[in-house]
N, C-alpha and C positions, 0 to 999 in steps of 0.2 A: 761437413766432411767432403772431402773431395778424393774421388773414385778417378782410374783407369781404365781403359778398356786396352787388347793386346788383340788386331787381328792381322789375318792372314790375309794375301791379296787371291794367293793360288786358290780355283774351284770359287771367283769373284763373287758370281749370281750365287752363290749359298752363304757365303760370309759375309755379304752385304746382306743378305736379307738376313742375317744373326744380328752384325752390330745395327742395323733399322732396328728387331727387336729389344736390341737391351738399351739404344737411347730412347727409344719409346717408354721402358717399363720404367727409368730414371726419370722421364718427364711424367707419366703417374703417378709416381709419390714423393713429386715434388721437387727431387734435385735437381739445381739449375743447370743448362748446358754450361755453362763457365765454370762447372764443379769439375768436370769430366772432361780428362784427357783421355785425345782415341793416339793412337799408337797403330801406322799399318807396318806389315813387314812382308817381304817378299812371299813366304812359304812357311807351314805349319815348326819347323824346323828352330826358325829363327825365334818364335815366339819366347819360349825359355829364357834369351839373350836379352831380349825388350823387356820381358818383363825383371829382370835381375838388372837392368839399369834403372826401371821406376822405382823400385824397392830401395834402393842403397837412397834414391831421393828423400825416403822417410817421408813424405806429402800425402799420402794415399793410405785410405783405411782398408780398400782392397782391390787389387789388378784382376780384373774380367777378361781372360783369355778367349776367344773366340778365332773357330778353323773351321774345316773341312779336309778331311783327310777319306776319301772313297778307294778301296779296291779297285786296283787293276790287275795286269797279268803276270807280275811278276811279286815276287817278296818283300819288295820298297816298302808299301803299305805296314807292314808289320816293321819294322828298321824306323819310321815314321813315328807312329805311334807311338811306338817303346820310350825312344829318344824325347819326345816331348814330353807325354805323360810324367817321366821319370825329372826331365828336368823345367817343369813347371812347381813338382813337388818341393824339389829339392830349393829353390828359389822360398817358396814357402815355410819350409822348416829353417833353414838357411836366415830368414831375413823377420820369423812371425810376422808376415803378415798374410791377410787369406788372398791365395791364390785361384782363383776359380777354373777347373777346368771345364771351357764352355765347350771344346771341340767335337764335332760330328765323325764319327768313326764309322763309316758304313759299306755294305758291300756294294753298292750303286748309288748313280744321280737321284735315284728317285726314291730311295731310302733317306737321302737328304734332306730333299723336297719337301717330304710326309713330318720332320721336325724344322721345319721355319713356318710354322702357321699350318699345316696338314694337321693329317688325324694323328698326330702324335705331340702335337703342340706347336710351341716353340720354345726352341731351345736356348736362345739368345733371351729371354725373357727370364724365363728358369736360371740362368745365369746369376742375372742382375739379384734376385731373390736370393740364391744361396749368399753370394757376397753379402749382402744385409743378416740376415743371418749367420755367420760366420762372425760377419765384427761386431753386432750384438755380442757372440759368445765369445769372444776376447774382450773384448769391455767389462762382461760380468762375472770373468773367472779370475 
């Protein structure tokens, strides 16, 4: 099977240390790198777009979206979220296939930090997991 990953360039040091973790947790159980398309895109924004061009490919049993979208002083952050979240779904429902949303939604760098390997894990890992999981459960429904 061969899997995508969708990340984000903005907030670099935390989306790099995301897709480090989900081609990590792809190389522990065994999926080859030549299985795995990465996909960067400029901003959490654009992901949506990325991933609705891997989908119509049909080649992919599921698109690993990975971001970082942190709080700052103004509203963006919410207008961010919204817009992605909503159209990572919609990609999903839109095209069945599992869309994972891996993205970090936090109010600081270092609420970031604490889910790429900190005391909250890592979230780029968790990722890769659900995706297997998910096309398990469209396989067997």
């Amino acid at each position: 099977m061969k899997y995508a990953i969708v990340t984000s360039e903005f907030n670099q040091e935390i989306t790099d240390a995301l897709l480090q973790g989900a081609l990590e947790r792809f190389a522990e159980i065994n999926i080859p790198a030549n299985n795995i398309t990465v996909v960067k895109v400029p901003g959490a924004v654009e992901i949506p777009f990325a991933a609705q061009l891997l989908a119509k490919k049909n080649q992919y049993a599921a698109i690993v979206c990975l971001g970082a979208v942190i709080r700052g002083e103004t509203t963006h952050y919410d207008y961010v979220c919204e817009q992605v979240s909503q159209g990572c779904q919609r990609v999903m429902l839109d095209h069945e296939i599992p869309v994972i949303f891996g993205l970090l939604t936090t109010e600081d760098e270092q609420q970031a930090r604490e889910r790429v390997g900190g005391k909250h894990g890592h979230k780029g890992k968790d990722a890769v997991d659900t995706a297997l999981v998910m096309v398990n459960l469209k396989e067997n429904l």
